[in-house]
C-alpha positions in Angstrom: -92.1 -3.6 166.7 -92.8 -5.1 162.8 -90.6 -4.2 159.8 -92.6 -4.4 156.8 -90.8 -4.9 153.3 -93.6 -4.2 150.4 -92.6 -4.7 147.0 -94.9 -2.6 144.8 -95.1 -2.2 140.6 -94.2 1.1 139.9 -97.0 1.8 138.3 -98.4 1.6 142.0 -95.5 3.6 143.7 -97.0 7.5 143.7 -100.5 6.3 144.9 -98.8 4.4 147.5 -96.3 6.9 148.5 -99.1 9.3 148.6 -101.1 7.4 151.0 -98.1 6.8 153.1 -97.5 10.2 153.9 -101.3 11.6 153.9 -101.2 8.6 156.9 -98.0 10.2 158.6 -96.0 6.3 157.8 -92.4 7.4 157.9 -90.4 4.6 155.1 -87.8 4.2 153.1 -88.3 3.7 149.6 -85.6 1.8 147.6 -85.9 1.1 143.3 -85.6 -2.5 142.7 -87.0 -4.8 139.8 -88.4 -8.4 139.5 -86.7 -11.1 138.2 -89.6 -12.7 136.0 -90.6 -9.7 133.7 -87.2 -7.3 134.5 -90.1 -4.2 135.3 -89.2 -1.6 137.7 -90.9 -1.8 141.0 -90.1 0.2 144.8 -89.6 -1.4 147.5 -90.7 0.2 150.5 -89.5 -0.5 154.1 -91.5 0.5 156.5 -90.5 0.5 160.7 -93.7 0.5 162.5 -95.2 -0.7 166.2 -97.9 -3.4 166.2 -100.5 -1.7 166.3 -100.1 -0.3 163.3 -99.0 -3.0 160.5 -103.0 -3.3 159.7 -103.4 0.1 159.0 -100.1 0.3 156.5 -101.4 -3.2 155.1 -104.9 -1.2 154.3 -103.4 2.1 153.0 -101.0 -0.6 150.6 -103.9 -2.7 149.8 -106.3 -0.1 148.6 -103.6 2.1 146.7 -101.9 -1.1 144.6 -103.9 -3.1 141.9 -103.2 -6.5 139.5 -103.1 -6.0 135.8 -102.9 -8.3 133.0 -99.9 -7.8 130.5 -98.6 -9.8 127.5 -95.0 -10.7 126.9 -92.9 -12.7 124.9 -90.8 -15.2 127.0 -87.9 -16.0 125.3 -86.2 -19.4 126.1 -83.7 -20.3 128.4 -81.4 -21.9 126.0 -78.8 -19.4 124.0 -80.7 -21.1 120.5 -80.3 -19.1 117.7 -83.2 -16.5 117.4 -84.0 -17.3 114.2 -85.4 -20.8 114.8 -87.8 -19.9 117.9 -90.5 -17.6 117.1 -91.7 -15.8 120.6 -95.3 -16.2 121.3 -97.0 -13.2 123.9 -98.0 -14.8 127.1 -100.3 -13.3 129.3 -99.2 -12.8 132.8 -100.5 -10.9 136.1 -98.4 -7.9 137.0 -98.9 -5.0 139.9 -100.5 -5.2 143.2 -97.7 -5.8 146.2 -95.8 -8.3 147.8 -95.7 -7.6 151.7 -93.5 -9.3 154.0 -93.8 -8.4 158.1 -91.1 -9.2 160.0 -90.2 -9.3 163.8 -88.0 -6.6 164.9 -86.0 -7.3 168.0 -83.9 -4.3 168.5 -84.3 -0.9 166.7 -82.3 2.0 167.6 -82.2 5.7 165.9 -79.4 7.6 165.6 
């Protein structure tokens, strides 16, 4: 048995969601945001047998996508805002993280 944890963008949640069910996956879904960029994403656990973790990788693959975005990064110093003029960075965000993790035990009550 496999535990998979996907992180996914929000902007990626209701497609993935959608597919989840329309492929009879039983999750939980849990809000969370990133650390980086502070953006909301869901983070989806997922209990599944072996033989399956392809499958749910597929449906998450196909229903999550990269996007570019620009931000300002402000500095990690507390420097007065008047002497550091942000400048927008461009940075990847969407698409899914996915870990799969061993299950030894998993019991329902």
């Amino acid at each position: 048995m496999k535990l998979l944890m996907a992180i996914v963008h929000s902007k990626d949640r209701n497609r993935v969601t959608g597919a989840l069910l329309t492929n009879q996956f039983k999750f939980t879904q849990i809000g969370s945001s990133g650390g980086f960029l502070r953006e909301g994403n869901a983070t989806y656990l997922i209990g599944l047998e072996d033989d399956q973790v392809d499958e749910a990788l597929k449906i998450i693959d196909e229903n999550c996508r990269t996007r570019e975005q620009y931000v300002n990064v402000l500095p990690p110093d507390a420097s007065p805002l008047g002497s550091f003029y942000p400048t927008p960075v461009k940075v990847q965000v969407g698409g899914a993280v996915v870990f799969v993790i061993d299950v030894e035990r998993s019991e329902r009550f």
